[in-house]
C-alpha positions, 0 to 999 in steps of 0.5 A, spaced: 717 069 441 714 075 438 717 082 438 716 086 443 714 095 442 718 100 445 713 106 443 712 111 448 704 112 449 702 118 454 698 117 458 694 122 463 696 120 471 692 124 475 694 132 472 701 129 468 702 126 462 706 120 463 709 116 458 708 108 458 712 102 454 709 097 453 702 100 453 699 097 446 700 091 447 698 092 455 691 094 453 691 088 448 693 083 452 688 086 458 683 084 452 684 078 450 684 076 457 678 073 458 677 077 464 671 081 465 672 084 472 675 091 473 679 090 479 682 083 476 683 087 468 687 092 472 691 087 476 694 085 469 696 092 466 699 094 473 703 088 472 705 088 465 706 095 465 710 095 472 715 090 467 718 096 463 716 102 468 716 105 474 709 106 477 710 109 484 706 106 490 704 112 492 702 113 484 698 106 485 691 109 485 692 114 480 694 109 475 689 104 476 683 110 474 687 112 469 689 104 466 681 104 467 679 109 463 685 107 457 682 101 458 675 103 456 677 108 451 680 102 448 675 098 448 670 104 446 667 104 452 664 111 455 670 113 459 667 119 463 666 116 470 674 116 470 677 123 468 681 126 472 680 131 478 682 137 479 681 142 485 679 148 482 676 155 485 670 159 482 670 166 484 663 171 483 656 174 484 651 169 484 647 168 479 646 166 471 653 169 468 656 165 475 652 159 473 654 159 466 661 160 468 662 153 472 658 151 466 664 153 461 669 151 466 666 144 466 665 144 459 672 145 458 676 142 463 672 135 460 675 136 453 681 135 457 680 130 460 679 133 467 673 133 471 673 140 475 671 139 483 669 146 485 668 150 490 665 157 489 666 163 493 664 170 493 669 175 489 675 178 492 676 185 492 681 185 488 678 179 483 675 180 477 668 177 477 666 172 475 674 168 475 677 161 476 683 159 480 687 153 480 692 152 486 694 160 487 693 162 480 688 165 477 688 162 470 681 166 467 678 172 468 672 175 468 667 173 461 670 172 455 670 166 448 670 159 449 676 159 445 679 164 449 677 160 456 680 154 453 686 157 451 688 160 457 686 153 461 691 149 456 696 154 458 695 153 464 696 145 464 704 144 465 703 149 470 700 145 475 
């Protein structure tokens, strides 16, 4: 009988880090399986995982995107196809520094794993130009560094 990990592993479920049991040995198990089908590889990280934590069934889809994508990192597989999506609104004139913008947002979002779906507009009156929101806050406003862009997208994150 060998031992079993109670290590917390985060994983991001959607726009929420979720800590997971198990999840090591999940991944192994997953692997050395002999599977080769995403939808049966996922089948058996549900059900290892559901053993020790408590997946939602509202949650289910989430979790198979997110397994799916831990499951590629793990095997160093390009995992890009399944980051997660996050509804985001660009505000700003038309044009090279509007485009350079939705450039950066994705650019940036992608270092943390998420995959901007954006609708752009043209700016309110009272919005600076070019600006991102996400759900009713706006996060960046106007040009600025990547690092300061980066920085107020990872203040940002707990708050969705």
């Amino acid at each position: 009988m060998g031992c079993k990990s109670f290590g917390v592993n985060q994983v991001l479920i959607g726009l929420y880090r979720i800590g997971i049991t198990g999840f090591a040995e999940a991944l192994k198990k997953a692997d050395e399986s002999g599977l080769s089908g995403r939808d049966e590889i996922l089948d058996l990280l549900v059900k290892s995982l559901a053993a020790d934590n408590l997946i939602p069934h509202k949650q289910i889809e989430a979790y198979r995107t997110a397994l799916w994508r831990e499951y590629l990192r793990y095997k160093g597989q390009d995992f890009s196809d399944f980051l997660s999506e996050v509804d985001v609104v660009i505000r700003g004139l038309a044009g090279e520094e509007l485009d350079d913008f939705v450039q950066t947002t994705i650019s940036v979002f992608a270092e943390f794993e998420l995959k901007p779906v954006i609708r752009t507009e043209p700016p309110g009156s009272y919005d600076p130009d070019p600006c991102l929101a996400v759900g009713n806050e706006i996060i960046v406003r106007g040009q600025c560094s990547r690092a300061a862009f980066k920085d107020a997208v990872r203040k940002s994150l707990s708050d969705w």
